[in-house]
C-alpha angles and dihedrals in degrees: 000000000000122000116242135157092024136112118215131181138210137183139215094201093175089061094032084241127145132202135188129190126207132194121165120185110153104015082058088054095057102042095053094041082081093054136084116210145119123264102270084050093055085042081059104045086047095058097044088047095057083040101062088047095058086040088051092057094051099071126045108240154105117250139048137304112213121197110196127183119204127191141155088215125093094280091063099173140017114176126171131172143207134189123206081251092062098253109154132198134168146163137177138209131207149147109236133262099064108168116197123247137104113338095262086055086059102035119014129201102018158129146238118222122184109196122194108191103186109203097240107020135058116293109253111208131195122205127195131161108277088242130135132072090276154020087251087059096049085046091050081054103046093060092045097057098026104037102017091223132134118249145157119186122188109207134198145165138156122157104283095052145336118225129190137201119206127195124172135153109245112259095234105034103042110204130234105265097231092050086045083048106050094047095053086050088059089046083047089067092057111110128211092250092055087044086054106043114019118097113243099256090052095046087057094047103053084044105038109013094135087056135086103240126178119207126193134202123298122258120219111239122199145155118261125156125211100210123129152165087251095053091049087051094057082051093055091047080067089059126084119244090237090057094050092044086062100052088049091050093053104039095011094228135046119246121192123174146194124248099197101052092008093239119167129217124199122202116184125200091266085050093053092043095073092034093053107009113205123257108268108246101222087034088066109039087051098060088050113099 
């Protein structure tokens, strides 16, 4: 049986390298089932989903990894998630036509952020300039400006799946630079098609099969999306009843919805009442001077 939504590591320990591989079928299929784009846009969302995944194995905490892509061209906002638990959302958003091309051919002007939001400490973001052929390239950048940290991804995505490739020295055992090079070089040789539809355990072998390589246990990858009821009513708190009193008047609910599964939430006057409770007439007036 093949091996799909699912993360799996592996380690060099004679050169203090580790490595991930991605695959996501149906959890692909999911995610870009709520979105709306035009083939080099899913090819895009697919890679930085894949992306994220491998990103969200490479650190030890709870809480989500966000990749966002920023740009004043056609293609205006790539964002894709991922959890510690391997739950994965994303959405997009462009004004057609996007033509395919380097980044800067997509996009524009951008940057890339990538956002850690720890569940119980304060969210740590990295910002580069949104430059390369690919997201793999500005990637490749952005660790080594943020994190100082070398690392190589191979990304990869079509319609029927998106794939990723993940090599970084380890923080706290840097490796020798000809051994980290020559293993990039044979992960150089691997082809989209391989990335996309090799196993794991094959893909390893035809790239690294004079080396010692540990692999570990696969981890279950799927789409899940955070959003509530509840999240959308702390939203709603930041805005001013008055604001709130002139959309009612003009569409008589509130509707909010969510970018990443396209789900819809309705809030009625009564609703918003309790949400965001009127000023109380007298009460006010009494505390004017």
């Amino acid at each position: 049986m093949k091996e799909h939504d699912c993360l799996r590591r592996f380690l060099f320990e004679e050169y203090g390298i580790r490595g991930e591989w991605v695959k996501l079928v149906d959890s692909w299929q999911q995610a870009k089932r709520h979105q709306t784009a035009a083939p080099v846009v899913e090819q895009q969302l697919g890679q930085a989903l894949a992306a994220v995944v491998l990103l969200s194995a490479t650190i030890k905490f709870n809480g989500s990894i966000i990749l966002q892509a920023q740009g004043n061209g056609h293609f205006r906002t790539l964002v894709a998630q991922s959890t510690h638990g391997r739950k994965i959302r994303g959405w997009v958003r462009s004004i057609e036509p996007v033509r395919s091309g380097s980044l800067e051919d997509m996009f524009g002007q951008g940057r890339l952020v990538i956002t850690i939001e720890p569940d119980n400490s304060e969210p740590y973001q990295g910002i580069v300039p949104l430059r390369g052929n690919n997201l793999a390239a500005a990637l490749r950048t952005y660790f080594e400006q943020s994190e100082q940290l070398s690392t190589r991804l191979w990304l990869v995505a079509d319609e029927s799946g998106a794939a990723g490739l993940l090599l970084q020295e380890l923080p706290a055992q840097p490796s020798g630079k000809p051994d980290r090079e020559r293993l990039e070089l044979l992960a150089d040789t691997l082809t989209e098609k391989e990335l996309l539809e090799l196993d794991c355990e094959p893909l390893l072998h035809r790239l690294f099969h004079q080396e010692k390589v540990r692999l570990f246990d696969a981890e279950p990858v799927e789409f899940g999306c955070s959003c509530s009821r509840e999240k959308l009513e702390a939203t709603l708190r930041t805005f001013s009843r008055a604001e709130l009193e002139e959309i009612l008047r003009e569409k008589g609910t509130v509707e909010a919805g969510c970018h990443f599964c396209n789900a819809v939430y309705r809030f009625d006057r009564t609703d918003i009442d309790i949400i965001v409770p009127p000023e109380d007439p007298l009460s006010a007036s009494a505390t004017r001077h």
